[in-house]
N, C-alpha and C positions, 0 to 999 in steps of 0.2 A: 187635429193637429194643425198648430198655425203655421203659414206659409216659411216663418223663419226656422221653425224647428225643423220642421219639414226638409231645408237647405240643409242646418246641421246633419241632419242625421243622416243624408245623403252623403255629403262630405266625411263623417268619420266612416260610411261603411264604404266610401271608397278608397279611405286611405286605409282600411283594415285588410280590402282583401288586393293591395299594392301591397303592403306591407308583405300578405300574406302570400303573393306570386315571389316576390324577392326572396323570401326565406326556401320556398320552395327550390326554387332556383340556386340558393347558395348550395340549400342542403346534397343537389345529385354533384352541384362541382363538387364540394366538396369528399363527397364518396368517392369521384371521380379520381381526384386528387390522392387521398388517401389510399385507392386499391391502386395506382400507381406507384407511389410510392414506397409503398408496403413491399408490393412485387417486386419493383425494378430493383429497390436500394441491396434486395438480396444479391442480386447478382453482380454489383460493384466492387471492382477489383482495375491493379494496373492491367492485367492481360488480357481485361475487355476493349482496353485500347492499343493493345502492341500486337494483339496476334489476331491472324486471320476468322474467319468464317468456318466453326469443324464441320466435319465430317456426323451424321449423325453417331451419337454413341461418344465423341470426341471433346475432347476440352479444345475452346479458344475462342475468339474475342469479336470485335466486331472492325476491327483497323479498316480493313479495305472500305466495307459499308461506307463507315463515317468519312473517308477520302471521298469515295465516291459522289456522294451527296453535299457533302462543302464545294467538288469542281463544280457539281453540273448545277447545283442552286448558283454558286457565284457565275460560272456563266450566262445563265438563264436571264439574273438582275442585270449584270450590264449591257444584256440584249434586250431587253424588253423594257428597264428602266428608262434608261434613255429614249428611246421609242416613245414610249407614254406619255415622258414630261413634253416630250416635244407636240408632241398630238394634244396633250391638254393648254398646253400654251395657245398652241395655234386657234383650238376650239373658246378658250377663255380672252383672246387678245386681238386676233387676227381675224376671226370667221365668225363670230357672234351671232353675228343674224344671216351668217350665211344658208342658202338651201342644201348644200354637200355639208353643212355642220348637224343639220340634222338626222341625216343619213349614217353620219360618222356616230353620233350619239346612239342611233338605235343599235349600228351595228356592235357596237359597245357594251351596251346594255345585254343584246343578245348572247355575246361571249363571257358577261360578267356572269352572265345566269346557265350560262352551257355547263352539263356536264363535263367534267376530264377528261373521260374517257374517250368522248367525241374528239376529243384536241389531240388527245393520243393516236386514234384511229386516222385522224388527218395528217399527223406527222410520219406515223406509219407508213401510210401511202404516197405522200411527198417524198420522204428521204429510204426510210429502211427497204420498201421493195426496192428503188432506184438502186442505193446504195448493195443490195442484196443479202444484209445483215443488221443485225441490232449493234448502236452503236452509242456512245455516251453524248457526242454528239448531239444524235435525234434527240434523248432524250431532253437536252439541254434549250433546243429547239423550244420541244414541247412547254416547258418550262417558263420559259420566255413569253410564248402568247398566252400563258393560264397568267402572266404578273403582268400584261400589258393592262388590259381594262380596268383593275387596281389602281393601277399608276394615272393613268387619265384620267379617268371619273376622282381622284385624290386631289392631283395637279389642279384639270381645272375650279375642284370647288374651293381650293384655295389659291387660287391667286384671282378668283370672283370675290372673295372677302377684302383682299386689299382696297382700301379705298382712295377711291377717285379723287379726293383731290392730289394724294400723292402722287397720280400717274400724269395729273393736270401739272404741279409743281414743277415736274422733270419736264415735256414739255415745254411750257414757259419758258425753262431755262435754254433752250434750243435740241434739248438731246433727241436725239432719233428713235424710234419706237423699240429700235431691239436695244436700244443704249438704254431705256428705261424698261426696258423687262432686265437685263442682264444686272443693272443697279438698282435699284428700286425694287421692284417687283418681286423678284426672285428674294432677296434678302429677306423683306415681309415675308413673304411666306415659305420662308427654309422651312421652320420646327413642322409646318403641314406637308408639305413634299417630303422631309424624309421620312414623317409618321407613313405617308402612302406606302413609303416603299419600304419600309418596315410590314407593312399588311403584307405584301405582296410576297415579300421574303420570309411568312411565315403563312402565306397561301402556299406557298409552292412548295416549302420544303417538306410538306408531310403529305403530297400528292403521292399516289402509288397507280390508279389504274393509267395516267399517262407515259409512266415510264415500264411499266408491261409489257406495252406496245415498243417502246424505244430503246429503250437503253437495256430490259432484259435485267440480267445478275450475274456475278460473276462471283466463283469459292474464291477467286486466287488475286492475286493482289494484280490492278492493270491501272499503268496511265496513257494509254491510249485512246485517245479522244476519240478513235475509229472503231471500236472493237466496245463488246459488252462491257460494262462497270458496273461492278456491286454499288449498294446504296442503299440507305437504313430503312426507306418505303418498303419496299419489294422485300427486304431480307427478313424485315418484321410479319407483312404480311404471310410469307412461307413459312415463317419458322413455328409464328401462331398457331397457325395451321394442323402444323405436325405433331405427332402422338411423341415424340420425342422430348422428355422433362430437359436437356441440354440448351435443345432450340428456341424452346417455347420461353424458358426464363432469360438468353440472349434476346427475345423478342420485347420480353418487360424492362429489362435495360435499355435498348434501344428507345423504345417512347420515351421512356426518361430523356434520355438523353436530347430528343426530339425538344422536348417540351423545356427542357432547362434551359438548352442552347438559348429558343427565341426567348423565354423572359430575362435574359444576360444579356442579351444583342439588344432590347429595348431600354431596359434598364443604363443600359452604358449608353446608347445613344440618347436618353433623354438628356445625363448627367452632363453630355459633350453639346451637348444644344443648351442648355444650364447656363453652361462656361462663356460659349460665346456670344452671349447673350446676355447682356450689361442689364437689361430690364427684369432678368430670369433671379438674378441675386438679390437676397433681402439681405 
């Protein structure tokens, strides 16, 4: 065999068994997808949204859950989002070749790749013994540092794509560094920064062994940020669980719902980055 055929024939059997990882791959999402769907769409009804959590043997819904989990996820992103962008600015603008940036980066890395659980067990011991109870709170807490590393390692690797001479332009023009991050910089790289925190709002939202430790569960409806809250991790995890046909297909509508929420939340967010974005329109 001559050296060129040789080349080819190395070439189509790489793209044969690419091809053939890809199909493979589509094929379990797609199972994936379908025994969801299949499942959950059985249990779709308004009372899965208006009424509480039953009782085993009980009819009713998942209301509290999904309150629960829209507080303690939106509080979690504007405690940790913020936080992030700010740490990956700093890391991408300010501290570049600093020695505490790279300290900052490991420890980052180290948290990107930690267990949940471990996050949970340290908010645990932080807030809920202190505090002397499970609270939505903690779990919010928790929440927050599992979307921080997300957001940084997002942050700085786009506003590293921005290019230099833009940061040079602003600059020249006399603006001051945070005048050309806050104009400049920032605007280059929106559609990346909020893709991050789009990850991170669909890393945290279907975390459950953190909020075990924190936040606990609650049958009955609570908006008390001090005090246990239901929330659709935890209430799926149990209901799974249980030998009870009520709970368990509450459980397959809750992923659904899990799973619908964030491809709605990216989808709209691409649509509204679309818009403002004069380059985004053909």
């Amino acid at each position: 065999m001559s050296r060129r055929a040789f080349r080819k024939f190395t070439n189509v059997l790489a793209l044969a068994l690419s091809g053939l990882a890809t199909l493979i791959g589509l094929f379990f999402l797609g199972a994936i997808l379908f025994t969801l769907l299949h499942n959950g769409l059985a249990g779709m009804s308004t009372r899965l949204f208006t009424a509480m959590t039953p009782p085993p043997g009980g009819s009713g819904g998942l209301l509290n859950a999904i309150y629960g989990s829209v507080v303690m996820t939106l509080i979690g992103i504007l405690i940790g989002g913020p936080v992030g962008m700010l740490a990956g600015t700093y890391l991408a603008e300010y501290g570049r070749t600093a020695r505490v940036s790279a300290v900052i980066r490991f420890v980052n890395d180290v948290l990107l790749s930690a267990p949940s659980i471990i996050i949970g067990l340290f908010v645990y011991e932080l807030l809920v013994v202190r505090m002397g109870h499970f609270s939505a709170l903690a779990g919010a807490v928790a929440l927050a540092i599992i979307a921080m590393p997300v957001t940084v390692r997002t942050t700085e690797d786009m506003l590293n794509l921005v290019p230099q001479g833009m940061k040079d332009a602003s600059t020249a023009m006399g603006a001051y560094q945070w005048r050309t991050i806050m104009s400049v910089i920032y605007p280059a790289a929106r559609s990346g920064i909020v893709t991050g925190l789009l990850l991170a709002v669909a890393r945290i939202s279907g975390e459950t062994a953190p909020l075990l430790f924190t936040a606990l569960n609650n049958q009955f409806w609570s908006s008390n940020l001090a005090a246990p809250m239901a929330n659709l991790p935890v209430v799926i995890f149990q209901f799974a669980l249980s030998p009870y046909p009520n709970w368990q297909q509450l459980a397959w509508s809750g992923a659904l719902i899990i799973t619908v929420s964030i491809l709605v939340l990216s989808i709209a967010a691409r649509l509204v980055l679309s818009s403002l974005n004069p380059g985004g329109r053909r």
